[in-house]
C-alpha positions as CSV (number, residue, x, y, z in Angstrom):
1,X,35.4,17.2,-27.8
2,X,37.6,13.9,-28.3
3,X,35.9,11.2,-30.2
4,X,35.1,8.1,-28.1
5,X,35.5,4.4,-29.7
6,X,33.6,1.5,-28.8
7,X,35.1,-1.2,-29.6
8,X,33.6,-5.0,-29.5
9,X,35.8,-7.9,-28.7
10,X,33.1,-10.7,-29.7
11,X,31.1,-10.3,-27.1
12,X,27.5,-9.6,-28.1
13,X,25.6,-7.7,-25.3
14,X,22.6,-9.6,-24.8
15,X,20.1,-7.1,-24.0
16,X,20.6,-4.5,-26.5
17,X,20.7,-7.3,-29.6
18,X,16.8,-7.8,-28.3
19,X,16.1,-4.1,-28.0
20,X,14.2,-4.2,-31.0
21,X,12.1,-7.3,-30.2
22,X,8.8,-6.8,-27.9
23,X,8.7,-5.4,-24.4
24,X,7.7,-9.1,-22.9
25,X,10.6,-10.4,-24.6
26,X,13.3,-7.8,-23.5
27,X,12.0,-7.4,-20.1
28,X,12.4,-11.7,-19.6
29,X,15.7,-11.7,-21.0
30,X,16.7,-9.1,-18.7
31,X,15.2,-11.1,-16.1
32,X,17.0,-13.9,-17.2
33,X,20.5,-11.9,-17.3
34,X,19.4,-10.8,-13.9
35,X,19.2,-14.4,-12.5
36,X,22.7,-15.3,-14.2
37,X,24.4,-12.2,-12.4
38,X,23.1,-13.3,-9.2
39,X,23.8,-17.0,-9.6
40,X,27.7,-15.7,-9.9
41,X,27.3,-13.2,-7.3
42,X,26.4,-16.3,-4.9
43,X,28.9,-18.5,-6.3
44,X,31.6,-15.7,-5.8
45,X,30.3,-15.1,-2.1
46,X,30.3,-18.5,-1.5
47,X,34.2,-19.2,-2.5
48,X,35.1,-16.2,-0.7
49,X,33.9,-17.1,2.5
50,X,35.4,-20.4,2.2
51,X,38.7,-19.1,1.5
52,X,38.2,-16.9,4.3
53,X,37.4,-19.8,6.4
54,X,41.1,-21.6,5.2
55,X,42.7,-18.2,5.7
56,X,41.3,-17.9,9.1
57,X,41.3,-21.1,10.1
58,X,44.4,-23.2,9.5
59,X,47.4,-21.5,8.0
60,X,47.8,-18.9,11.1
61,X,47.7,-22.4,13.0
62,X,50.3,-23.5,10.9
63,X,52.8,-19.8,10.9
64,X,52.2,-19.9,14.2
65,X,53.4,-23.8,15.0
66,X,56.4,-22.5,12.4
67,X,57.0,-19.5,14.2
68,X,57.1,-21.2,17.7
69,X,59.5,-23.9,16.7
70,X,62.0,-21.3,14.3
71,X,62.7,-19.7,17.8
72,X,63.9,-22.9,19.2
73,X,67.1,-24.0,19.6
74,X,68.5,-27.3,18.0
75,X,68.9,-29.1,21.2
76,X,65.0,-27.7,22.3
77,X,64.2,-29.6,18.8
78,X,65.5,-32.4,20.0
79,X,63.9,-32.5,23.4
80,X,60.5,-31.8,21.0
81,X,61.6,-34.5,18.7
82,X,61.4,-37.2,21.5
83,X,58.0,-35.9,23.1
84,X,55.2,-38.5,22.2
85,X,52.2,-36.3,21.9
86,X,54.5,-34.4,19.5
87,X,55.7,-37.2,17.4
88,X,52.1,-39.0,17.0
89,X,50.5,-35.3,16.2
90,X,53.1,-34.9,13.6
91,X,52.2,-38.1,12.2
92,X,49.1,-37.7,11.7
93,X,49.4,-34.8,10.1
94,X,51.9,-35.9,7.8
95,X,49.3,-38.2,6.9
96,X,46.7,-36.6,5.9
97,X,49.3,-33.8,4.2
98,X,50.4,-36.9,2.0
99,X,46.7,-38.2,1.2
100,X,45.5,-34.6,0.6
101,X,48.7,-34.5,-2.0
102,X,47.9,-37.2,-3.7
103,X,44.0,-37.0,-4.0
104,X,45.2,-33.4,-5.5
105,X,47.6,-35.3,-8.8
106,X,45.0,-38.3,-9.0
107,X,43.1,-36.8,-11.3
108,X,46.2,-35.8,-13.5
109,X,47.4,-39.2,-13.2
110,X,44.4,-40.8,-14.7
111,X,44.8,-38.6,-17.2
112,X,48.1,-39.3,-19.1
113,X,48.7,-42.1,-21.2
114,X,51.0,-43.8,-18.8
115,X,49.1,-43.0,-15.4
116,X,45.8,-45.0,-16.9
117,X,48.5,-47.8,-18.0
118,X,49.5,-48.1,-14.6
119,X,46.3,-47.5,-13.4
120,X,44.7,-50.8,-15.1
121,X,47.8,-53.0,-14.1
122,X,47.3,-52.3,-10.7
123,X,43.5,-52.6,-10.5
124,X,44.1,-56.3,-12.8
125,X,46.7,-57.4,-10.1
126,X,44.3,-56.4,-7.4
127,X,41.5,-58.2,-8.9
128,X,43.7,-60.9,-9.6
129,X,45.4,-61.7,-6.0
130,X,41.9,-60.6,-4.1
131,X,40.4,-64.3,-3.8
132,X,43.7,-65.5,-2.4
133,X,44.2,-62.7,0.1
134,X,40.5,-63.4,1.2
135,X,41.9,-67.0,1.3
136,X,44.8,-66.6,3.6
137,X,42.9,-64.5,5.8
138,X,40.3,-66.5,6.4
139,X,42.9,-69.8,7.3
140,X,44.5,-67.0,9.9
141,X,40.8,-66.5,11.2
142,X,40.3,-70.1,11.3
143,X,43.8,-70.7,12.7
144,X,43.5,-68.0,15.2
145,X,40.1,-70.1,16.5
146,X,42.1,-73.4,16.6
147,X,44.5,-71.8,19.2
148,X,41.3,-70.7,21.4
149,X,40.2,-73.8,21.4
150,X,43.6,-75.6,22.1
151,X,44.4,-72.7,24.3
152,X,40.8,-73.4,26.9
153,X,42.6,-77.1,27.4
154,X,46.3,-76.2,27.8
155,X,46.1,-72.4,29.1
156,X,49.6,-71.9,29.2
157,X,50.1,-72.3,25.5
158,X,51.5,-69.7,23.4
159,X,50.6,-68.9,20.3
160,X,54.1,-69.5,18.6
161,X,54.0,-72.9,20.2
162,X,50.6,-73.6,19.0
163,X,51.9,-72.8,15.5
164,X,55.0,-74.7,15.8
165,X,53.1,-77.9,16.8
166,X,50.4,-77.3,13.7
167,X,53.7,-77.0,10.9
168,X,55.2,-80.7,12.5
């Protein structure tokens, strides 16, 4: 027969260091380890079906926009290039590729020394300029109505007139 080693790497199981205590005791702590396996069973699941959902859902979408394009020629590209659907579709996506990047480095950002120093001058400069942006928009609101009004007694007035006449 060969000898069998057990060997413990610092991990104390639970249940057998309660062996000894009474029956109530062991049989709620294996109760208790009973509820923990399951909560991480769920959790498990529950990651794995959403992977499954990203897997499924959207990067086939996306192999499948690469692979139709790869098979183009440069000159179909180019005809694609100048579609407008195509264009305002990629642009959107490109935008939410970019926010998506950088809510995915804000953290790590935050984080550093130099990110936070950043951080805090740009919130100060914000806080700083907001009352005068609030400002100037509200004289473009308020200018905006002026024109309206000048606009119901001289309807063919422009805009840039209106503005030219104001600055006089």
């Amino acid at each position: 027969m060969i000898p069998q080693y057990q060997v413990n790497l610092g991990q104390i199981d639970p249940l057998l260091s309660i062996a000894q205590s009474s029956p109530d005791t062991y049989i709620s702590a294996i109760e208790q380890e009973m509820q923990k396996l399951n909560t991480i069973k769920q959790q498990l699941s529950q990651n794995k079906q959403i992977e499954q959902k990203q897997d499924n859902s959207g990067i086939n979408i996306w192999d499948t926009i690469d692979k139709e394009i790869s098979c183009m020629t440069n000159e179909q590209k180019t005809i694609l290039a100048k579609d407008e659907t195509y264009n305002s579709i990629e642009q959107e996506l490109q935008l939410m590729i970019q926010q998506e990047l950088i809510n995915s480095v804000k953290n790590k950002v935050a984080s550093s020394p130099k990110g936070k120093e950043l951080l805090e001058k740009h919130l100060k400069n914000i806080q700083d300029k907001k009352n005068k942006i609030i400002e100037e928009a509200n004289k473009e609101i308020e200018l905006f109505k002026q024109f309206q009004i000048a606009a119901q007694v001289n309807p063919n007035l422009t805009y840039v007139e209106f503005i030219k006449s104001i600055k006089k």
